[in-house]
Structure formats: structure tokens, C-alpha cells
N, C-alpha and C positions, 0 to 999 in steps of 0.2 A: 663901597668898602674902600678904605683908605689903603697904598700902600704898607703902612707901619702895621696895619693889623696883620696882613696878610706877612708879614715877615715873622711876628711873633708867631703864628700858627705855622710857618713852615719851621722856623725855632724848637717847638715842642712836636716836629714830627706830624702835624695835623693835616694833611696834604693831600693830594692824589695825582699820578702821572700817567695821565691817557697812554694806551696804546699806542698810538698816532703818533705823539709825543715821542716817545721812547723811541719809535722808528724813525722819523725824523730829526730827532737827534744825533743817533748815530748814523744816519746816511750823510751828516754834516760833520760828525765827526767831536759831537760831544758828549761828553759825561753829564751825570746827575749831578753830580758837583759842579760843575759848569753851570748846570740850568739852574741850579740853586743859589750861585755864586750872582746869576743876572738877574737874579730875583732880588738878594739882598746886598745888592752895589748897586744895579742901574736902577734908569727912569723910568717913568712912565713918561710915553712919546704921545701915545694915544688912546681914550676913553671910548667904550663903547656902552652907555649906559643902558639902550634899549636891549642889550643884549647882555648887562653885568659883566663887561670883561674889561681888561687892559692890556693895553701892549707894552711890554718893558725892553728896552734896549739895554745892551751894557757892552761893554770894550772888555773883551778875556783877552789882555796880552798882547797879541797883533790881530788877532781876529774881533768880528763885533757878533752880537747873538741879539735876536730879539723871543721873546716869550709871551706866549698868550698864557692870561692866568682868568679863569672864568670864578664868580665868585656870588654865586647864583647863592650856595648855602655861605652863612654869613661865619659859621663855621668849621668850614671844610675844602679851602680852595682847593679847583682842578685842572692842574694845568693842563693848556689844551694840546700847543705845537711849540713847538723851538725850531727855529730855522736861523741859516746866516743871510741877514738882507743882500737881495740883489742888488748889484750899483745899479744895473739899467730900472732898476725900482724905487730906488732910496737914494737920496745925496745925504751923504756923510752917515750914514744907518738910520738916519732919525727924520730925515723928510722926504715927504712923497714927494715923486718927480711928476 
């Protein structure tokens, strides 16, 4: 599944936010609108095809956010976890170290 579709379907509300998600969000200290907002502004850093997902990076401001978006039903993406990358994990939010 392409980026743009999944944005149209988060567009019209088509979506779902793990548990997981939502608590790892706010343990980082973000909103749905946040997670939403790095859905439809960032990248896609990384592809996990045997597993239907991608990882999206995005810049919220001074902080960076990455998003797993799993997209198993072609219409129904779930997101999975939102975290802010670790540096000792990530250079620049977007590559592995």
C-alpha cells in the first residue's frame, strides 16, 4: 500500500490506533494530531513488506516522531506505535545507527 492511499483513508476517518500506540504516544508526549500530522507530512524511512507495515518519520516542530502504520487490510490502516527516535538509535531520526 502506497503512502497516499493511506493518507486518504486517514482523510476520511478510515483508521485505527492500537492501544499500544496511544500509550506510547502519550508516554512521549504526543497527540493524535501529532500522530496524524506524521502520517500526513513525513516519510516513509522504512518498508517492512513481509510484515505490510512502514515506518514514517516526520519533524513536529523541534521534536521528530516516527509511526508504524500496519496496512495488512488494504482498507483499514492500524497504526501500530508512535515513539520519538532515540539518537543512540537513529542519526538524524531517519537512519539506523
Amino acid at each position: 500500500m502506497q503512502i497516499e492511499q493511506i493518507k486518504k483513508l486517514i482523510k476520511v476517518k478510515q483508521y485505527s490506533i492500537s492501544k499500544h500506540a496511544f500509550i506510547e504516544a502519550f508516554k512521549d508526549g504526543f497527540s493524535v494530531k501529532d500522530i496524524l500530522s506524521t502520517i500526513n507530512t513525513g516519510e516513509v524511512i522504512e518498508e517492512y513488506k513481509d510484515r505490510n507495515r512502514i515506518l514514517v518519520y516526520a519533524k513536529l516542530g523541534k521534536r521528530q516522531t516516527h509511526v508504524v502504520v500496519d496496512y495488512s487490510s488494504r482498507t483499514w490502516p492500524w497504526i501500530v506505535t508512535v515513539y520519538e527516535p532515540d539518537v543512540t538509535e537513529w542519526k538524524s531520526g531517519k537512519i539506523r545507527r
